[in-house]
PLY file of the C-alpha trace (Angstrom):
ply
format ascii 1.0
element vertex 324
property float x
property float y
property float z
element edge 323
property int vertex1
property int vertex2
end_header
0.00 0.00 0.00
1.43 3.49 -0.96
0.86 6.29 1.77
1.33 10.29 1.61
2.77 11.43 5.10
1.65 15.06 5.59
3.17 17.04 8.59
3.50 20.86 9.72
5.21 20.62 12.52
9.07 19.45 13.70
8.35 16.91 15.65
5.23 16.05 13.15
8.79 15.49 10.60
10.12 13.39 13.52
6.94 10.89 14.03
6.62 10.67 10.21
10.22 9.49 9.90
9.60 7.10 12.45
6.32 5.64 10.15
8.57 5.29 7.06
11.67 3.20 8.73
8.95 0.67 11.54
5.95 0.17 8.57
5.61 -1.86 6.09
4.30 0.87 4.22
5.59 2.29 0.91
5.48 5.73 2.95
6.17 9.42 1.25
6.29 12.67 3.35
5.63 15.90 2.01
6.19 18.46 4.38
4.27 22.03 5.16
6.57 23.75 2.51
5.81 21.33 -0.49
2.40 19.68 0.16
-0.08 22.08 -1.90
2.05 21.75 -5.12
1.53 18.12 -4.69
-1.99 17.62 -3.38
-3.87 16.62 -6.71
-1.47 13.96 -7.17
-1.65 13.01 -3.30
-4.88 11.98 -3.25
-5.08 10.79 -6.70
-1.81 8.22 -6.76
-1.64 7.32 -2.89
-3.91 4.51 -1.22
-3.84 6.14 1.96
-2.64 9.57 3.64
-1.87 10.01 6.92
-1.96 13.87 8.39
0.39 14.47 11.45
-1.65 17.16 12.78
-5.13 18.04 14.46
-8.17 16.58 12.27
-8.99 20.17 11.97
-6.34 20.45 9.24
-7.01 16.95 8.17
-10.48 17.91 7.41
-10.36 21.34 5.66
-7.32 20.31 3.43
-9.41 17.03 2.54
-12.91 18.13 1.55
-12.64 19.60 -1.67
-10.91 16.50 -3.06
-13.51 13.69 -1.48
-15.87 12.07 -3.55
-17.10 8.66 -2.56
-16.14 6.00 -0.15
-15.88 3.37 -2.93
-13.06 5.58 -4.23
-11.63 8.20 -1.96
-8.12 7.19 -0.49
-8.10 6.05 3.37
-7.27 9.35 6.05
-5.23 8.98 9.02
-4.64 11.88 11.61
-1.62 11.27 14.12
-1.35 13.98 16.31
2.08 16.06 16.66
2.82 14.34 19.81
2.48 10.97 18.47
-0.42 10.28 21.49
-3.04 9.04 19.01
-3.57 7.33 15.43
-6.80 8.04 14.51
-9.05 6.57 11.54
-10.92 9.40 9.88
-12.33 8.31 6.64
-12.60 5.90 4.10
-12.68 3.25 7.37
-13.88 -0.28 6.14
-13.09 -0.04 2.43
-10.12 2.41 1.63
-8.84 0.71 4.90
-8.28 3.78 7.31
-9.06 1.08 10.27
-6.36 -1.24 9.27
-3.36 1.62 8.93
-4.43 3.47 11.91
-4.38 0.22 14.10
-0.70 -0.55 12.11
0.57 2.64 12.70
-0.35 2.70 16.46
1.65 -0.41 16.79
4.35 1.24 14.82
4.25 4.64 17.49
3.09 2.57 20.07
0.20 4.57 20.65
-3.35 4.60 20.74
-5.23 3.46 17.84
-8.77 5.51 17.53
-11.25 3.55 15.40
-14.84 5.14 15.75
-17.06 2.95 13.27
-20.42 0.88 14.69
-19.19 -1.83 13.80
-15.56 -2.51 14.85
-16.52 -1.12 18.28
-19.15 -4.05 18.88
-16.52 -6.76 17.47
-19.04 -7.23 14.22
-17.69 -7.48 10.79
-19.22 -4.70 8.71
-20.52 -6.16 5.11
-18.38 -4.09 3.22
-15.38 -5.68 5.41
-16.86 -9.03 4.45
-16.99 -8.14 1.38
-12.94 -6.77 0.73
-11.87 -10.25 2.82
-13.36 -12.21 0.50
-12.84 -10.16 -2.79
-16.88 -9.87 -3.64
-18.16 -7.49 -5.11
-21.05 -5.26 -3.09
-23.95 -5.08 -5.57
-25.36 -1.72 -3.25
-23.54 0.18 -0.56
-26.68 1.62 0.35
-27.92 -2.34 0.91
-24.56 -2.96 2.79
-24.90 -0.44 5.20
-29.06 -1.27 5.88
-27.60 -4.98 6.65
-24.78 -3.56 8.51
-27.32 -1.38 10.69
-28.98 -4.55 11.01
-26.47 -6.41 12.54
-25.08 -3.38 15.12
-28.50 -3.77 16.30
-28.45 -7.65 17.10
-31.30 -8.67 14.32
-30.77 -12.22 13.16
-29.25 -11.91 9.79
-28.86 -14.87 7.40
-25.50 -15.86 5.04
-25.81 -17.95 2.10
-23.18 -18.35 -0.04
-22.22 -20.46 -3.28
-18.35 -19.87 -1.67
-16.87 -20.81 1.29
-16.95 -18.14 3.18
-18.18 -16.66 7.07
-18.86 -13.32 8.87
-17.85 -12.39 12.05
-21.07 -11.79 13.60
-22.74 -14.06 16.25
-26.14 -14.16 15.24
-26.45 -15.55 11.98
-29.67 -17.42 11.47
-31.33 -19.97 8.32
-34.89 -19.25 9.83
-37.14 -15.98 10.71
-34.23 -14.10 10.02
-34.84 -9.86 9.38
-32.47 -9.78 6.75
-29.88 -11.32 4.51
-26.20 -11.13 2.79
-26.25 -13.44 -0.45
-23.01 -14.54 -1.59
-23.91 -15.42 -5.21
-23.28 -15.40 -8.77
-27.07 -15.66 -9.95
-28.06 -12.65 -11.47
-31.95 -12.57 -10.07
-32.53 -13.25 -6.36
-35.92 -13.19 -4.96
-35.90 -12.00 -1.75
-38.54 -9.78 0.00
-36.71 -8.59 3.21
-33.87 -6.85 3.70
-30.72 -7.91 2.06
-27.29 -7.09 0.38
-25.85 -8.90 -2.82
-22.24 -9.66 -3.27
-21.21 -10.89 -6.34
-18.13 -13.33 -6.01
-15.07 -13.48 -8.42
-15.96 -16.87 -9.42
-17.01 -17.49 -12.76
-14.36 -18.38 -16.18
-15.22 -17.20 -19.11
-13.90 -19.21 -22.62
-14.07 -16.47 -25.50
-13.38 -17.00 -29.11
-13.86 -14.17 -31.59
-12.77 -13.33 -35.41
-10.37 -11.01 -35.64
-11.28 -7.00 -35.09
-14.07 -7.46 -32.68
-14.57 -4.40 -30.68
-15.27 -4.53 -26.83
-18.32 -3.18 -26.90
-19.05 -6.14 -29.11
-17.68 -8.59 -26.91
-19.51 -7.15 -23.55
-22.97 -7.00 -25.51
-21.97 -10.90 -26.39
-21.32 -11.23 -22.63
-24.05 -9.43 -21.36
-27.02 -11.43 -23.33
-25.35 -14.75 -22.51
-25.04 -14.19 -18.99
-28.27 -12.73 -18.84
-30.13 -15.82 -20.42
-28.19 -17.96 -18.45
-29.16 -15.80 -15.06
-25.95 -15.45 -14.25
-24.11 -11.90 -13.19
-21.43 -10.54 -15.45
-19.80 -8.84 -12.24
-18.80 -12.73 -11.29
-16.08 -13.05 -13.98
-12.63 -13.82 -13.17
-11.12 -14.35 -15.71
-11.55 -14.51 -19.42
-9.51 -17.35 -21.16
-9.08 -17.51 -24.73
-6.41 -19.15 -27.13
-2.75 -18.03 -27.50
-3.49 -16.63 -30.80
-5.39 -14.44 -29.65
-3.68 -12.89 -26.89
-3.27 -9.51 -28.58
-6.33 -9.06 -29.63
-7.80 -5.78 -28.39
-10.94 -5.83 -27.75
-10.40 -9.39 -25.66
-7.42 -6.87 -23.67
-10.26 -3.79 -23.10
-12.95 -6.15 -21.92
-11.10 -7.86 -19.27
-10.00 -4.24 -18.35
-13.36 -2.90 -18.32
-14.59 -5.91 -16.62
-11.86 -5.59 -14.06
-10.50 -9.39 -14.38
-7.38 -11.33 -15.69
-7.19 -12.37 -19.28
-5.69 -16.01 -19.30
-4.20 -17.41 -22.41
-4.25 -20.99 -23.55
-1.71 -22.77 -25.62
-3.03 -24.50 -28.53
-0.99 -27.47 -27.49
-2.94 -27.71 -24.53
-6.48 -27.32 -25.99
-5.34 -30.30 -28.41
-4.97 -32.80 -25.25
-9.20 -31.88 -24.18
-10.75 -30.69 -27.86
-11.81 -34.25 -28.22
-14.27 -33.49 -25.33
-15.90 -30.77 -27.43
-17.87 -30.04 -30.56
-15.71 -29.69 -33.66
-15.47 -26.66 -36.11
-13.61 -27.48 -39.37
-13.27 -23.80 -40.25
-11.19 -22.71 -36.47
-8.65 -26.06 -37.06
-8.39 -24.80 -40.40
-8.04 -21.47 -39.56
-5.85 -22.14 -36.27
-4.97 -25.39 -35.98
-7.25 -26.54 -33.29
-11.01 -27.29 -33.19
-12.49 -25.26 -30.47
-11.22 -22.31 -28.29
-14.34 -21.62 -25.87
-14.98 -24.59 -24.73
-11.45 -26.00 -24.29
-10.68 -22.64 -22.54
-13.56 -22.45 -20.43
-12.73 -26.29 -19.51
-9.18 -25.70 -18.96
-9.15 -22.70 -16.55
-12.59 -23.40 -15.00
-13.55 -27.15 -14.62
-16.60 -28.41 -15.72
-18.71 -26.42 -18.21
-22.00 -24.76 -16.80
-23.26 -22.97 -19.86
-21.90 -24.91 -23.37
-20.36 -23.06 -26.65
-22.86 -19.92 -27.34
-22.34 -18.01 -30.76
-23.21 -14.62 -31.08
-22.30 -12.13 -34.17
-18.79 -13.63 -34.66
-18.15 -14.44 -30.97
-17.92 -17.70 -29.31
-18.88 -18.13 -25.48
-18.86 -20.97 -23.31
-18.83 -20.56 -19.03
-17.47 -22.66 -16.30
-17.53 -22.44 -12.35
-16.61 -24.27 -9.81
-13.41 -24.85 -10.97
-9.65 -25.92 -9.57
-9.05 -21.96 -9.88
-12.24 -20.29 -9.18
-13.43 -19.15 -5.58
0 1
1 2
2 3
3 4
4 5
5 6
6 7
7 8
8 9
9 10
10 11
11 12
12 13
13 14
14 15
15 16
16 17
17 18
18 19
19 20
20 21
21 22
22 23
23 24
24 25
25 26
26 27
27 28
28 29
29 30
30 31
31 32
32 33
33 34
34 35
35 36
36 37
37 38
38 39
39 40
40 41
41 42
42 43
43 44
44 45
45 46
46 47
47 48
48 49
49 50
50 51
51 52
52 53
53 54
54 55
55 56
56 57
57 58
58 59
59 60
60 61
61 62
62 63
63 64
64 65
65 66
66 67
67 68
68 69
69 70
70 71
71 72
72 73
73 74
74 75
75 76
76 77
77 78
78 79
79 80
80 81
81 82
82 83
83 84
84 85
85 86
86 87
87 88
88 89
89 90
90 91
91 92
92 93
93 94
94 95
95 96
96 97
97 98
98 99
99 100
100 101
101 102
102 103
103 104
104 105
105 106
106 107
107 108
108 109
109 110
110 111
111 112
112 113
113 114
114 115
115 116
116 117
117 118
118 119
119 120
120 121
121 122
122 123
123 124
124 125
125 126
126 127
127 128
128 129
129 130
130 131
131 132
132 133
133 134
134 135
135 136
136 137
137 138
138 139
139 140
140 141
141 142
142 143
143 144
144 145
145 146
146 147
147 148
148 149
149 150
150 151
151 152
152 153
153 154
154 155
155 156
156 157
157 158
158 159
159 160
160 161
161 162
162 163
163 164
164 165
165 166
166 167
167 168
168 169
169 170
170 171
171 172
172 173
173 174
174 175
175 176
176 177
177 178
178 179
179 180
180 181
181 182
182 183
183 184
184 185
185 186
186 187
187 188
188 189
189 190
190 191
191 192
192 193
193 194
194 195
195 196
196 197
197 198
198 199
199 200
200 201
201 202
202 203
203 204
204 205
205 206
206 207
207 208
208 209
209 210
210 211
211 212
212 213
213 214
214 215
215 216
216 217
217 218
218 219
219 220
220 221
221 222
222 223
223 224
224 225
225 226
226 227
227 228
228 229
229 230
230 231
231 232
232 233
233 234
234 235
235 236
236 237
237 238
238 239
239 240
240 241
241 242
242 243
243 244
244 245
245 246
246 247
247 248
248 249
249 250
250 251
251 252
252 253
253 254
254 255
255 256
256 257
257 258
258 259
259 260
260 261
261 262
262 263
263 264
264 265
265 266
266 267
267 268
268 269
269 270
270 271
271 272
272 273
273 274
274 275
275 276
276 277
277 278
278 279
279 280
280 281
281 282
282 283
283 284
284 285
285 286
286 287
287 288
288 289
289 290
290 291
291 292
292 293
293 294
294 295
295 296
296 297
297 298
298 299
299 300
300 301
301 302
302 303
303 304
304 305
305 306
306 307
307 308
308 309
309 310
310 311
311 312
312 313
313 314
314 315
315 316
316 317
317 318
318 319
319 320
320 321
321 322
322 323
């Protein structure tokens, strides 16, 4: 994690010295004389920024640059005396919590950590949530279960992963609420809940040449959607070597925000067998599938078979030796 040390006083230059040489930290100070030039970048390129000052200054040098807590960089105010680490913003999921608590071990001082839920010992949702890389479907929906929880209700946890919260009163009957842990795109549900979508679902993709990513994402999209499954589950897209420079395979896995596996064509020879056969693809690449194979390959067994759509091949796997 990469942190901006701010600090306006000498003995704020002393304690932030002391954070760079005991954490583990990729730490950069910027002192009073150099921090405005630099602030844009500060809260644009660091994870986290830690203020050695009052939360006075913390606070009016931070508001004009925060925008949401899915995005804004964790705050940390350390006083000038080094008495008190103190998580300020950006808690649970820019992890303020987690580098105030270090850094008080690193001062050996006092960690201050004023959300609900880490005072009562509960595991927020959102916490949940980063621990187990899922995605949160609504923040708003995170923080009703959340409120939920703070206040004792009886919350149930289902989940297609293995995976548990730290709360103590999780309940599979008359419960007020409930987290769902799943990569089915509809969920019927008429209380209270929250969605998290797991990183658990391989995609095999097979495309001619020049397919854009809009293309590939509206092939993605109506596949997953008449298979009910959620496109925010992907983990990976896997296609054949040859087309491992392919661009619009490159910008969907970036705007889908997973890893882009490539597959020899040596090793899709050893399972094609398994698969239906296109004479055109061996001709044109030397094997006789890519989807499939791929999907098979990276993903275990096959949940939704080859599906062709304007040029694109799709086939969809879960479960597997390197999903969730």
């Amino acid at each position: 994690m990469k942190i901006a040390c701010l600090y306006f006083t000498s003995s704020g230059k002393v304690i932030a010295e002391r954070i760079v040489y005991s954490s583990d930290y990729e730490v950069h100070i910027y002192s009073k004389e150099n921090y405005k030039n630099n602030l844009n970048d500060i809260f644009e390129q660091y994870d986290g920024i830690v203020f050695i000052s009052s939360t006075g200054i913390a606070i009016r040098i931070s508001s004009p640059f925060i925008k949401d807590k899915t995005i804004d960089p964790a705050i940390v105010v350390v006083d000038d005396m080094g008495r008190y680490s103190i998580s300020l913003l950006s808690g649970h999921i820019g992890g303020a919590n987690e580098i105030a608590e270090k850094i008080a071990n690193c001062l050996k001082c006092q960690a201050i950590i004023t959300t609900a839920s880490d005072g009562r010992g509960i595991e927020s949702v959102d916490m949940f949530a980063k621990r187990n890389n899922l995605f949160i479907e609504s923040l708003e929906d995170a923080k009703k279960i959340t409120s939920m929880m703070i206040d004792g209700e009886a919350i149930k946890l289902e989940s297609e992963i293995e995976a548990k919260i730290d709360y103590s009163n999780i309940a599979q009957n008359n419960e007020a609420g409930a987290i769902f842990v799943c990569s089915k795109l509809n969920i019927n549900y008429l209380k209270p809940c929250c969605i998290l979508r797991p990183k658990n679902i391989t995609v095999g993709l097979g495309c001619r040449r020049g397919k854009t990513v809009d293309e590939i994402i509206s092939a993605l999209l109506a596949t997953f959607s008449d298979n009910d499954l959620c496109i925010k589950s992907i983990k990976q897209i896997v296609t054949v070597d040859v087309k491992q420079y392919e661009k619009g395979i490159i910008e969907a896995c970036k705007y889908l925000n997973c890893e882009m596996v490539i597959i020899s064509r040596e090793a899709i020879k050893v399972v094609q067998d398994k698969f239906d056969k296109s004479a055109f693809v061996e001709a044109t690449i030397g094997v006789s599938s890519v989807c499939e194979p791929c999907a098979y390959i990276s993903g275990g067994e096959l949940i939704v078979g080859r599906t062709a759509i304007n040029g694109i091949t799709i086939a969809i796997s879960k479960g597997g030796k390197n999903n969730g």
